[in-house]
N, C-alpha and C positions, 0 to 999 in steps of 0.2 A: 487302426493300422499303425505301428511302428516302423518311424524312420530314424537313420542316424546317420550321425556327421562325424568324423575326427581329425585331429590334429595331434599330430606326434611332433616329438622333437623341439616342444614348446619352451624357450631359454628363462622356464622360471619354475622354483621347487614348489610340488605336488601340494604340501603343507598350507602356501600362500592360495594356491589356486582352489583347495577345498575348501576355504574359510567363502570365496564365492560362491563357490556350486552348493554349497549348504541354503543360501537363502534364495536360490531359486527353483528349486524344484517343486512341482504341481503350481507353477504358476503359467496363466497364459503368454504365450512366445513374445503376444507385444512390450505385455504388463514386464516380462524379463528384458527386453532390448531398453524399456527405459530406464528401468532399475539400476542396468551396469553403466547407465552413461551419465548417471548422479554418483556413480561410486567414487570414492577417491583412490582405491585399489589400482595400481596397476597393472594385476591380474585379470581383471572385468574387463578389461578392452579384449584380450583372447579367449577370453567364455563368449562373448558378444559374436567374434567373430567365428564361429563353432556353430553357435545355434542358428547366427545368418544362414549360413550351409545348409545345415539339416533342414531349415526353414526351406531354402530354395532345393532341396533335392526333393523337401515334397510335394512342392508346389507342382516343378516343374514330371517328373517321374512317375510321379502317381498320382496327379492330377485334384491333391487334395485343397479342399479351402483354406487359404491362409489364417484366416478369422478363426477358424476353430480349433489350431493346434495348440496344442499344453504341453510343457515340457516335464515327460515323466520323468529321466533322469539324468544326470551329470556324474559322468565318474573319471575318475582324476587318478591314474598309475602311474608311478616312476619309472623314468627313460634314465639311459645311460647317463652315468654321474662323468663330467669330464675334472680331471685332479689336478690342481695346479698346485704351485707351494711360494711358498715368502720367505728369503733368506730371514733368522733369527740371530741372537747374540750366540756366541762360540761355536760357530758354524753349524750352528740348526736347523734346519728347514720345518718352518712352517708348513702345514698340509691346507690347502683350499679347495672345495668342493661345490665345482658350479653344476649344480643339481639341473636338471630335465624335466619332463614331464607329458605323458600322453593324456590327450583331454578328449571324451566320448560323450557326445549331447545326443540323447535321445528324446523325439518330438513323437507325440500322439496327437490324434484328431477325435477329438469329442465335440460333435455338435451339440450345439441347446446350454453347453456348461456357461463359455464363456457369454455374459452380460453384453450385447452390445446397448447404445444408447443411441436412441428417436433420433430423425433426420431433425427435428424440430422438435423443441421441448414443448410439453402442454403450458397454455395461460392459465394464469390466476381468473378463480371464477369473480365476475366485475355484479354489483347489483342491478339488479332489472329497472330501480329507476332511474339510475343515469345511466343506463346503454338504451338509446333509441334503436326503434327499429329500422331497417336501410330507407321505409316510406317516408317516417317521419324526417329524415334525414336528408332524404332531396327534394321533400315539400321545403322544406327551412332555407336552404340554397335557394329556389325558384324565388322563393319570398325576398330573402335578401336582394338577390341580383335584380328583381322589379322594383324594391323602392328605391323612392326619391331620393336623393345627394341631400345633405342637409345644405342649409345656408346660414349665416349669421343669425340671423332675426328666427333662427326655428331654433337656435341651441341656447339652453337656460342661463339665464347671468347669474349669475354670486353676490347675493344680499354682499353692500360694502361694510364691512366691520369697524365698528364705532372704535374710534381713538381714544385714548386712555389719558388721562388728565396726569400732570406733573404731578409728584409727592413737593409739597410745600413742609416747610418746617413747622412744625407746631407753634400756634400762638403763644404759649407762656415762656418759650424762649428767648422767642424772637423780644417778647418783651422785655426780660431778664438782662438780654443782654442792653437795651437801652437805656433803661434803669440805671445801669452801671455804669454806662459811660456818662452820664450828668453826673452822676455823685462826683467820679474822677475832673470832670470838668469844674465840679465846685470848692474841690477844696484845692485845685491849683489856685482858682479863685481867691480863695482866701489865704493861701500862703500869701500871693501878691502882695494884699491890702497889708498884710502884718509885717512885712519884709519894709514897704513903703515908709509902715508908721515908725521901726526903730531905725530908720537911718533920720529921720525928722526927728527923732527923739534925741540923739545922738551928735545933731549939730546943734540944738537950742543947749546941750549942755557944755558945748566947746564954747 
């Protein structure tokens, strides 16, 4: 059964309003009311409100389901053009033409077309060994809720873990470097002694 809604005297040109009604038609009435209200048209907001109509004249009128209507079609006629004009240079007038337009939504009721979707979607199928069955599943509860509390002296201790010994320097350095400081300590040593001997040299020749 066909129902229809219009709107006449709509303050926008035919041109803009068909570039909407082009991509709604054979669409269902909801899938169209959300359509136009992502549009960025500012003709979608009066196609929206058209099929609202037709939506409610069938609901209420002829007692059709809401869920089932699809909108067969949308057509879009030129209403009176009102003329204005714009003074121009050497006294011209400009002509301007605020365009009109009548807009016709016509809604149909096809049961079974539109898709609706499950009050609850299906689960994913889980594997049989980890889903218990509801037995084993309040035997495990009873179990739990009858044992004992644990205490200190029932829960395991933790082997204590052996300390790690300091990194030492390597023996041949440590050596290397003692080594070195007696050489330096010997031959201060022996500047000493020879510093000694030429100032004694040096007064037995005065």
């Amino acid at each position: 059964m066909e129902v229809q809604a219009k709107a006449k005297w709509v303050r926008t040109s035919p041109r803009k309003v068909r570039l909407v009604a082009r991509t709604l038609r054979d669409l269902p009435v909801s899938e169209a009311l959300v359509a136009c209200s992502f549009m960025p048209k500012a003709a979608a907001r009066d196609v929206a409100k058209v099929i609202r109509s037709a939506q409610a004249n069938a609901e209420n009128n002829f007692n059709l389901v809401k869920d089932d209507l699809v909108i067969k079609d949308i057509r879009v006629e030129p209403g009176p053009m009102l003329k204005r004009g714009q003074p121009r240079a050497m006294g011209r007038l400009f002509s301007i033409f605020k365009r009109t337009s009548h807009i016709t939504a016509i809604v149909e009721d096809r049961p079974g077309v539109v898709k609706r979707r499950s009050a609850a979607l299906p689960r994913a199928p889980q594997p049989a060994a980890s889903r218990p069955t509801p037995a084993a599943a309040a035997a495990a509860r009873t179990a739990a809720a009858l044992a004992p509390a644990t205490t200190e002296s029932d829960e395991p201790v933790a082997p204590a873990r052996p300390k790690r010994a300091k990194a030492q320097p390597a023996p041949s350095a440590s050596k290397a470097l003692t080594e070195g400081k007696k050489t330096e300590a010997k031959k201060t040593q022996a500047k000493k002694k020879d510093d000694g001997k030429k100032d004694t040299k040096e007064k037995k020749s005065k």
